[in-house]
C-alpha positions in Angstrom: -144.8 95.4 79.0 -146.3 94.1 82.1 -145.1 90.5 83.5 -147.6 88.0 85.4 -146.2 85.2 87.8 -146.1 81.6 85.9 -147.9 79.6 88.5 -145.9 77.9 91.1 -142.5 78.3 89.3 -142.5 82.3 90.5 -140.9 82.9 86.8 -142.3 86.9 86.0 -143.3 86.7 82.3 -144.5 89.3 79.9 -148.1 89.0 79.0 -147.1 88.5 75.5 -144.7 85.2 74.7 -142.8 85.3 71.2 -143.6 82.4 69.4 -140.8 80.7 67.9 -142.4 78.2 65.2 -142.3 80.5 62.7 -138.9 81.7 62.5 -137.9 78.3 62.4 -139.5 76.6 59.6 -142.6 77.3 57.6 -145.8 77.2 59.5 -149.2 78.0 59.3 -152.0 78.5 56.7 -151.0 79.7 53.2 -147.7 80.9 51.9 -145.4 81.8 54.4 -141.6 83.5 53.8 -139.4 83.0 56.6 -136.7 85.8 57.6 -133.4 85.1 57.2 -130.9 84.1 60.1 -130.0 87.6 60.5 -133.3 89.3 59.9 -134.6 86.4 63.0 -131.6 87.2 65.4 -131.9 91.4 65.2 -136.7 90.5 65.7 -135.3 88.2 68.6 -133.1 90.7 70.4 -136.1 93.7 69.7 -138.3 91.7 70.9 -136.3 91.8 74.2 -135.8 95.4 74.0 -139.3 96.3 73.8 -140.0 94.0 77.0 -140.7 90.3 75.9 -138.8 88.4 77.9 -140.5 84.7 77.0 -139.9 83.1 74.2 -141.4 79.5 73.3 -139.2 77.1 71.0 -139.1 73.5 70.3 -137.0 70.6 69.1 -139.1 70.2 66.5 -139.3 74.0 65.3 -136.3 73.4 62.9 -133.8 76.1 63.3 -135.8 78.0 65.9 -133.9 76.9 69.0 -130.2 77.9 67.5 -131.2 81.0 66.3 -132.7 82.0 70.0 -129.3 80.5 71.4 -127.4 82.6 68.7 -129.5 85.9 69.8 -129.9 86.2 73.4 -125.8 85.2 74.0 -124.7 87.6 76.8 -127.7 88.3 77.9 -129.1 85.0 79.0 -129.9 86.3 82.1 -133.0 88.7 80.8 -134.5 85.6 79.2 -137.1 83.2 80.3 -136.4 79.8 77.6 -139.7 77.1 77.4 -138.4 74.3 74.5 -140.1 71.3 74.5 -138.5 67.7 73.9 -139.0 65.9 70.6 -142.3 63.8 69.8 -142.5 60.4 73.0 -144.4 58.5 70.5 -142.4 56.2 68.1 -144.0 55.3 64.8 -146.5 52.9 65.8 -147.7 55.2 68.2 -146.3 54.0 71.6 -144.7 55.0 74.1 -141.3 53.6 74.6 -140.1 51.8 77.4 -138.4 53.6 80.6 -134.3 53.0 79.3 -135.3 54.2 76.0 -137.6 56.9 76.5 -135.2 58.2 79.0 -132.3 58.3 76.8 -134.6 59.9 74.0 -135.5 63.1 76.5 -131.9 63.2 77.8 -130.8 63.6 74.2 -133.5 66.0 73.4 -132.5 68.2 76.5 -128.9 68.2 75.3 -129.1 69.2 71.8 -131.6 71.7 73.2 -129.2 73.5 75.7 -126.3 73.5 73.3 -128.7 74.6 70.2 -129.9 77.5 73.1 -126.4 77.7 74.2 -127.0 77.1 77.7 -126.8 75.2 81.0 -130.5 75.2 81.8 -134.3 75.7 80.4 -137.0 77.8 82.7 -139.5 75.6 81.4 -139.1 72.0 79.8 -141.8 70.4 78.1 -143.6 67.3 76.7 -144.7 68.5 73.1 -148.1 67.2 72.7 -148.8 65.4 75.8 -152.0 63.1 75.5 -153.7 61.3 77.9 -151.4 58.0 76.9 -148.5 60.3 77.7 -150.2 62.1 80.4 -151.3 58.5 82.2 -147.5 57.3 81.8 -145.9 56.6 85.0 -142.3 56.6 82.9 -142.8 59.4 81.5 -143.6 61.4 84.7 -140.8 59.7 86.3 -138.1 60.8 83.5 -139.6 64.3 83.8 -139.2 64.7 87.5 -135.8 62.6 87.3 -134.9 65.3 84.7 -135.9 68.1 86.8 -133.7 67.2 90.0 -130.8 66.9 88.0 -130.4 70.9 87.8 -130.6 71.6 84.0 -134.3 72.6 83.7 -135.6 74.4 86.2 -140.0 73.6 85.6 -141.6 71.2 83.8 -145.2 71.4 81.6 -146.9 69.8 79.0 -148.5 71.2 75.6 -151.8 69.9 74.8 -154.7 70.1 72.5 -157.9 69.3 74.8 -159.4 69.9 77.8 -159.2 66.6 79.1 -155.4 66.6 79.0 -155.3 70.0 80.7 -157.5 68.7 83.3 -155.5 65.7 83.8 -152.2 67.3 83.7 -154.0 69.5 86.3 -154.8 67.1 88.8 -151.6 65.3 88.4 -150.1 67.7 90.5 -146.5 66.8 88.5 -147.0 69.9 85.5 -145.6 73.2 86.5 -146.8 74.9 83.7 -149.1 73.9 80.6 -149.4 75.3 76.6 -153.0 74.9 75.7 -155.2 76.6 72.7 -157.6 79.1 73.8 -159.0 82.5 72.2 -162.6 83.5 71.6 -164.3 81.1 69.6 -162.9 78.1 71.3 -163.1 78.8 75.7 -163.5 75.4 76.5 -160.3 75.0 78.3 -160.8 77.8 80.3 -163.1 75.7 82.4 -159.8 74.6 84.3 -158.5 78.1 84.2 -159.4 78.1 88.1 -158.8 75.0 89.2 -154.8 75.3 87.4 -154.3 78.5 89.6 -155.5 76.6 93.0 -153.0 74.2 92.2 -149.9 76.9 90.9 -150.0 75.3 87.4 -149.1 77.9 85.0 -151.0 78.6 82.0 -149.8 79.6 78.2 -152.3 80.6 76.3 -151.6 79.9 72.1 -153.9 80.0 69.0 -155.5 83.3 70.6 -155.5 84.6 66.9 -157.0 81.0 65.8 -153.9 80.9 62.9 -155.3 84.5 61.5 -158.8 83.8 61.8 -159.1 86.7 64.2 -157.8 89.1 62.7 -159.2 91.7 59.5 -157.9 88.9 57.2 -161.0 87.7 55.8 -160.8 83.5 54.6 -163.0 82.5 51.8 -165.1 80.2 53.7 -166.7 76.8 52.7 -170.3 76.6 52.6 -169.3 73.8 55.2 -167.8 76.8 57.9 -171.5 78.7 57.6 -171.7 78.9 61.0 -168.1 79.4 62.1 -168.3 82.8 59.9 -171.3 83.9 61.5 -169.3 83.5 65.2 -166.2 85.4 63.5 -168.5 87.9 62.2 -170.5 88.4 65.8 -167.3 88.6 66.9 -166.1 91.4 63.9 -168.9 93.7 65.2 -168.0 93.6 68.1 -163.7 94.1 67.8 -164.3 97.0 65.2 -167.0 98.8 67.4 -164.9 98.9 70.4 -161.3 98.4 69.8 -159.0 99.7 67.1 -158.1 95.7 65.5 -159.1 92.4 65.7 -156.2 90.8 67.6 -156.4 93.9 70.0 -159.9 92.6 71.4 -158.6 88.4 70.7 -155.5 89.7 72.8 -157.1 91.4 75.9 -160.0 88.4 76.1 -157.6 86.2 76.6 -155.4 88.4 79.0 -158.8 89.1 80.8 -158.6 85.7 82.4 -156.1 86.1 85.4 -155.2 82.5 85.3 -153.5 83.2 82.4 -149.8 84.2 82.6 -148.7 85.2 78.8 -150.4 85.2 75.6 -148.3 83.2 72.9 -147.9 84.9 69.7 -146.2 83.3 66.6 -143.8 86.6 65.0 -141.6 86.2 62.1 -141.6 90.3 61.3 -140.8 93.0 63.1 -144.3 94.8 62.2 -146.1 91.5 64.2 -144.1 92.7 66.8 -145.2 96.0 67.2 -149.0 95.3 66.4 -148.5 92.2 69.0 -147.3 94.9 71.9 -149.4 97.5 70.5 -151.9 94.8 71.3 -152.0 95.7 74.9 -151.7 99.4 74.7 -155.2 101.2 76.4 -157.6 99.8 78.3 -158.2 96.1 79.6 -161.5 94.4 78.2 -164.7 95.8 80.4 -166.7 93.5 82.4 -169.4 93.8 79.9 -167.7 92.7 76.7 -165.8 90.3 78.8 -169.4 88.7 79.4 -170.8 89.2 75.8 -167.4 87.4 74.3 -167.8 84.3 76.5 -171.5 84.2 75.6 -171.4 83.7 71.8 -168.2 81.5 71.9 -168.4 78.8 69.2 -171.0 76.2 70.2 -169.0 73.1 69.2 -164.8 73.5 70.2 -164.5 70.2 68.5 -165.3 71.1 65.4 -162.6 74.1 65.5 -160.2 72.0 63.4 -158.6 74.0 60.9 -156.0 71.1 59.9 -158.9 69.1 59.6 -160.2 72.4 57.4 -157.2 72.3 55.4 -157.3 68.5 54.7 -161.2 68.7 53.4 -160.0 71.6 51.0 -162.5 74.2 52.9 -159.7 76.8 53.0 
């Protein structure tokens, strides 16, 4: 498992991040059967055997961050832990003042590191950070506050669209940031170079789009007509030239030297192999590289699949 350097925080990561939604709680599209505590802890400590050393967990990823805490004891030390702190927004969608929203992320933090069992996170971050949150001069100050007092080592930000990355990019306070990317939707990667000038880290996640790029085929709405024709361009193309569908969504994304690890969501043992099998063989040519980025998806916005869900076109 190779490792690339996380921006400016000089953490070595593996190019692929475990995922840790889904061990956790149920998530995604469709039916989904989480493992149990013991099936998660032994996929957790393989995963670590077999080279991953990143793992990605959040507050809000139910029993995600104590099971990670329960597997890697002893062996914190091979590890590199990103959590990220529970929702900023209360329920009428503002931001708290500085006394409370401080004592909100300090509480976070705390039942993070003894869920994780312990003293520090590599990477701390804002889950869902959107330009409110992003323009917030308390939350930037809690962050950094947070920072300097020794029990998280780098700070980021998880967002959903481009204008947060390029804001949370020019802020010059993010260390790291989690943002969607994978071949239908590239629009983010238009900051891709401007993050590395400035040593802000990148995470790529959704490079399978929640299982649309893989062999699983969806029964599509009349509505998606043209998404299908984009997944089936891009069909040709993975089962011409590479032996699966995540395999050529895997190595597009690693293509991009901005981006430090590839974030996949594993719950089985089997995901785990395919995921490192993933990179096995050789990198995406210059060619396809240029024919992927060509027929990328017209209209990112649009790439909504909760929205998809919500209309019943799934």
């Amino acid at each position: 498992m190779k490792r690339r350097i996380l921006g400016r925080t000089g953490l070595a990561v593996s190019e692929i991040a475990f995922g840790g939604v889904e061990i956790g709680m149920p998530y995604g599209l469709g039916a989904h059967e989480m493992p149990d505590e013991a099936s998660a802890i032994r996929l957790l400590q393989k995963a670590v055997e077999l080279g991953v050393n990143f793992f990605d967990t959040a507050r809000h990823y139910g029993e995600s961050e104590r099971l990670m805490g329960t597997a890697f004891q002893g062996i914190r030390d091979q590890v590199v832990l990103a959590t990220k702190c529970v929702h900023l927004k209360n329920e009428e969608g503002n931001i708290p003042s500085y006394g409370e929203l401080k004592a909100t992320v300090h509480e976070s933090l705390e039942v993070s590191l003894k869920n994780l069992k312990t003293d520090y996170v590599d990477l701390f971050m804002v889950h869902y950070a959107d330009m409110d949150i992003l323009q917030n001069e308390d939350v930037i100050r809690v962050f950094l506050e947070i920072q300097g007092e020794g029990h998280v080592k780098n700070i980021g930000v998880s967002v959903y669209k481009v204008q947060e990355t390029a804001k949370a990019i020019q802020s010059g306070i993010w260390d790291a940031i989690q943002l969607p990317f994978n071949l239908m939707d590239q629009s983010h990667g238009d900051c891709f170079q401007n993050a590395s000038e400035k040593g802000v880290g990148i995470i790529v996640r959704s490079v399978l789009m929640r299982g649309m790029l893989t062999e699983r085929k969806f029964k599509m709405h009349e509505a998606l007509k043209e998404v299908d024709n984009h997944l089936e361009a891009y069909r040709t193309i993975a089962e011409t030239h590479f032996r699966n569908f995540p395999e050529y969504a895997t190595k597009f994304a690693l293509k991009h030297p901005q981006v430090s690890s590839v974030l996949v969501g594993i719950d089985k043992e089997e995901y785990l192999h395919a995921s490192i099998d993933n990179l096995k063989g050789d990198e995406l040519s210059t060619e396809i590289f240029v024919r992927s980025k060509n027929i990328q998806y017209p209209d990112p916005s649009f790439l909504n699949l909760a929205e998809w869900d919500r209309k019943g076109w799934l």
